[in-house]
C-alpha positions in Angstrom: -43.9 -33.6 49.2 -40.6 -33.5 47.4 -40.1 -30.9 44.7 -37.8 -29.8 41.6 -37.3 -26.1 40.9 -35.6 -25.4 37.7 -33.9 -21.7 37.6 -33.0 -20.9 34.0 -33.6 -17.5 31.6 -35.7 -17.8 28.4 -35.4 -16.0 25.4 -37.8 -14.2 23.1 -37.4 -17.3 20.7 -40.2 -19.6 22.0 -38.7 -22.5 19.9 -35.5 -22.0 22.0 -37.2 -22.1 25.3 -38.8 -25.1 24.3 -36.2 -26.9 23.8 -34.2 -25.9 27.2 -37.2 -26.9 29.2 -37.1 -30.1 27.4 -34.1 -30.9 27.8 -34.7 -29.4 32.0 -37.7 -31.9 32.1 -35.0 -34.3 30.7 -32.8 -34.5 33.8 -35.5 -34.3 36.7 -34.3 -37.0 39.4 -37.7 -39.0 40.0 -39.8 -39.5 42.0 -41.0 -35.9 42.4 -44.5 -34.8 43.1 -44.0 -31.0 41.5 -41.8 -29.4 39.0 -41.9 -25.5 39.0 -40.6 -23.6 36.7 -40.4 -19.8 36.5 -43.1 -17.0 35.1 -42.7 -16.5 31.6 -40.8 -19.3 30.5 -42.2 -20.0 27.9 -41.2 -16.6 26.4 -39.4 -14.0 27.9 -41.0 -10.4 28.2 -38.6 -8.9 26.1 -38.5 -5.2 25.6 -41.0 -2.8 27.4 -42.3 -2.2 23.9 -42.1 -5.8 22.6 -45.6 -6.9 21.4 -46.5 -10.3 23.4 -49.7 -10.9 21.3 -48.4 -12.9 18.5 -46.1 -14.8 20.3 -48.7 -15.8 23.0 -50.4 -19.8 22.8 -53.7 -21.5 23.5 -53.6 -23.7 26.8 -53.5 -26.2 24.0 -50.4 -24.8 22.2 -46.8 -26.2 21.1 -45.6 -25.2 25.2 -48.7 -26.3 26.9 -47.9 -29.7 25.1 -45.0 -29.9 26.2 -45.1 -29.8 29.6 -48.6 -32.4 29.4 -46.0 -34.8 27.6 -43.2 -34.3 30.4 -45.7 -34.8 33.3 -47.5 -37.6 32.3 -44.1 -39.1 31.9 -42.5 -37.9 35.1 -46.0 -39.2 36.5 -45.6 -35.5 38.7 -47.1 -31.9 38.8 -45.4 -29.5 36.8 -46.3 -25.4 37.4 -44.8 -23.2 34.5 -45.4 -19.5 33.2 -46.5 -18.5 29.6 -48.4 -15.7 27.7 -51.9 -16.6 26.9 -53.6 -15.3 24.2 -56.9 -13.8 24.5 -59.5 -11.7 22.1 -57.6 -8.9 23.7 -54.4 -8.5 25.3 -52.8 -11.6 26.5 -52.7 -12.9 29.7 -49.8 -14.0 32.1 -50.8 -17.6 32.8 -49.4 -20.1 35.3 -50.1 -23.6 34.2 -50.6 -26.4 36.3 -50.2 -30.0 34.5 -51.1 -33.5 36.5 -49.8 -36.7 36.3 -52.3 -37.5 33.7 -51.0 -35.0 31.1 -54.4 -32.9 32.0 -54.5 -29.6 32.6 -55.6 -29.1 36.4 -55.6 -25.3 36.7 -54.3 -22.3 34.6 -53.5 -18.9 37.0 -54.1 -15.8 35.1 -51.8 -12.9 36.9 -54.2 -10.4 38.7 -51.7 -8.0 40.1 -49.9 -6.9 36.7 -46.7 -5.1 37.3 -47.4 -1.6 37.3 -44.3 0.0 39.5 -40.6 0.9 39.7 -41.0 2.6 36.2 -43.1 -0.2 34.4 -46.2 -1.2 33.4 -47.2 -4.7 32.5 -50.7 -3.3 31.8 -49.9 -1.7 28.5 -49.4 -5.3 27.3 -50.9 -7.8 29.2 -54.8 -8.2 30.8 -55.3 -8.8 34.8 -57.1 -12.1 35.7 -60.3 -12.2 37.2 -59.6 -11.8 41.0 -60.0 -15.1 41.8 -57.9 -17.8 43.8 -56.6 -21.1 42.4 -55.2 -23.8 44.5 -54.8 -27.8 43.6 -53.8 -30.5 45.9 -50.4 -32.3 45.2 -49.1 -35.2 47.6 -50.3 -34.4 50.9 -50.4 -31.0 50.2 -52.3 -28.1 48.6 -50.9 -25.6 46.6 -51.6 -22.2 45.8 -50.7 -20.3 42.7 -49.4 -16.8 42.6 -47.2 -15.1 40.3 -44.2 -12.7 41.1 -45.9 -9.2 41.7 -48.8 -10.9 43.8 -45.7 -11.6 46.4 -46.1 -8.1 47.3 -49.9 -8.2 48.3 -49.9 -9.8 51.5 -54.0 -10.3 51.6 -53.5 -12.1 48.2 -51.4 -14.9 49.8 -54.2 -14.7 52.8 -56.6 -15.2 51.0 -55.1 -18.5 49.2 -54.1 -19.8 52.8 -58.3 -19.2 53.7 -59.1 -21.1 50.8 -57.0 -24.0 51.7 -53.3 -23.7 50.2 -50.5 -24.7 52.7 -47.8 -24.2 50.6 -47.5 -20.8 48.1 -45.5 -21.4 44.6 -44.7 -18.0 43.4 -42.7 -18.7 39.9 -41.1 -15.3 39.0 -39.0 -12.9 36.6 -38.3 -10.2 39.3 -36.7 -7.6 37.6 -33.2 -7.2 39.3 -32.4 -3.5 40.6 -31.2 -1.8 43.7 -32.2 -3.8 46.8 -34.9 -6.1 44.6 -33.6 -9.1 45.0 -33.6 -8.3 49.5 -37.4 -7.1 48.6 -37.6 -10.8 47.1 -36.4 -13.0 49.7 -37.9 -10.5 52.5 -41.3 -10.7 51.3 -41.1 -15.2 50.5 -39.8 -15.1 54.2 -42.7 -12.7 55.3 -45.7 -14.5 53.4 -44.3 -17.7 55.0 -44.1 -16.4 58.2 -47.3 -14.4 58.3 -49.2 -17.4 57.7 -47.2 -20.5 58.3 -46.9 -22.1 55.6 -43.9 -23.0 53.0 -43.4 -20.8 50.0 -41.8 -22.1 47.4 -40.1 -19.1 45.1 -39.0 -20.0 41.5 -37.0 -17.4 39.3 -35.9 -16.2 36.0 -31.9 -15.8 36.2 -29.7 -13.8 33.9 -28.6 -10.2 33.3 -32.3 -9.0 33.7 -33.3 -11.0 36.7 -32.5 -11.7 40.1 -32.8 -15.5 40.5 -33.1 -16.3 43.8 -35.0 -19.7 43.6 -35.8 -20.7 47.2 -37.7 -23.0 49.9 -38.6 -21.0 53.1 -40.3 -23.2 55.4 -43.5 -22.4 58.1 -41.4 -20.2 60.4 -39.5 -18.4 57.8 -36.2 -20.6 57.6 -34.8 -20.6 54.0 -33.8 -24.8 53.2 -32.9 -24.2 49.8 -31.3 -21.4 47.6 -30.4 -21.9 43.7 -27.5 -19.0 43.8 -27.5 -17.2 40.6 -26.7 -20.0 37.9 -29.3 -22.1 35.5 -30.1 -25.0 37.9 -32.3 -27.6 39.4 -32.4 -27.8 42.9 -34.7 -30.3 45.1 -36.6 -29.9 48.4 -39.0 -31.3 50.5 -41.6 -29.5 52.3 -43.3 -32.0 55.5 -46.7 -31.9 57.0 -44.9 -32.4 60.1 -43.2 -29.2 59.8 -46.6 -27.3 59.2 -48.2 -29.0 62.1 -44.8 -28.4 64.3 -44.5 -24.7 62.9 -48.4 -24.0 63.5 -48.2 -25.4 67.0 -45.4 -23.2 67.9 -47.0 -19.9 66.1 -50.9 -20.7 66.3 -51.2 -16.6 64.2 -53.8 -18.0 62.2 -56.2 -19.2 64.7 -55.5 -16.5 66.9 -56.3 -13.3 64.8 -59.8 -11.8 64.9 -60.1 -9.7 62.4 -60.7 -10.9 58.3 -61.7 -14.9 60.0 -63.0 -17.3 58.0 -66.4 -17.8 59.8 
């Protein structure tokens, strides 16, 4: 499966973000079979007291467009982060677009960001604990968004429901050893359950990038550095099979087995 990962920083000017994406979606090198881009890209989080309920779309809105339009044209999978609006507080959706243009799964953040000082709660609602994965290629995918990274038994569970590859698009706040805690805990959810994790972030002052493919047995093949970029991967079967051969964890352990 070969992959695009676009690292850029959006704006609280959805019309602005709109048109960078565009113009990202513009310069993919095809054939790809999955374009990620990062959480909240359609509109940055702004402020800790910036109200995200006007600004957030329909799954049918101007950015949901969009990216139908772009993968129907790239004939690929594109995975991007928006706020979804709701009859109550929005939701932090990842969208999943096919090679149709149809929606083919929308990912509504279930671990909201409640720590180091913040709380995503006081202006966004949790998902319904659920888990969402799609098959791309040869591959399946399953969807998690920044915070989840830290809850090993979510990735777990997504492996158990099929997903061999994680795609984590983020906006992980930068601060003191953050961005280790970032690439420490791609390398451990890859590791733990042998599979690739593909890690998509915002960059910028707020944010610590670090865009990245870390493969079964935790070896990082690609890094995006700090700058707005596109960067390319592939992620084999015949790594998985190789890597899960080598480290057989997952039909070894005994306790939380899928029966």
């Amino acid at each position: 499966m070969r992959i695009a990962l676009h690292q850029m920083s959006a704006t609280t000017d959805s019309a602005e973000n709109r048109e960078a994406v565009e113009n990202a979606l513009d310069g993919v090198r095809c054939p790809v079979d999955l374009v990620v881009l990062p959480e909240a890209v359609m509109h940055d989080f702004g402020a800790p007291d910036y109200d995200l309920a006007p600004v957030a779309e329909p799954l049918d809105g101007p950015f949901c467009s969009l990216l139908a339009r772009h993968a129907e044209r790239l004939a690929t999978t594109i995975v991007a982060g928006m706020f979804e609006s709701s009859d109550g507080l929005p939701y932090n959706t990842l969208v999943a677009f096919g090679s149709d243009g149809s929606l083919r799964a929308a990912y509504r953040k279930i671990h909201l960001y409640d720590s180091f000082g913040y709380l995503e709660s006081e202006r966004l609602s949790p998902g319904e604990v659920t888990t969402t994965t799609i098959p791309v290629a040869d591959r399946t995918i399953g969807l998690m968004t920044c915070y989840d990274l830290r809850f090993p038994e979510y990735a777990r569970e997504l492996v158990d429901a099929g997903a061999d590859v994680l795609v984590v698009p983020a906006a992980w706040v930068a601060g003191p050893l953050k961005e280790d805690h970032w690439i420490t805990l791609l390398r451990a959810r890859a590791i733990e359950n042998t599979v690739d994790v593909i890690g998509v972030g915002q960059n910028g002052r707020r944010y610590s990038a670090g865009t990245s493919v870390v493969d079964p047995l935790g070896v990082v093949s690609v890094a995006a550095g700090e700058r707005t970029t596109t960067v390319y991967a592939e992620v084999e079967a015949g790594r998985l099979a190789e890597a899960r051969a080598t480290n057989p964890s997952l039909a070894n352990r005994r306790i939380g087995r899928p029966r």
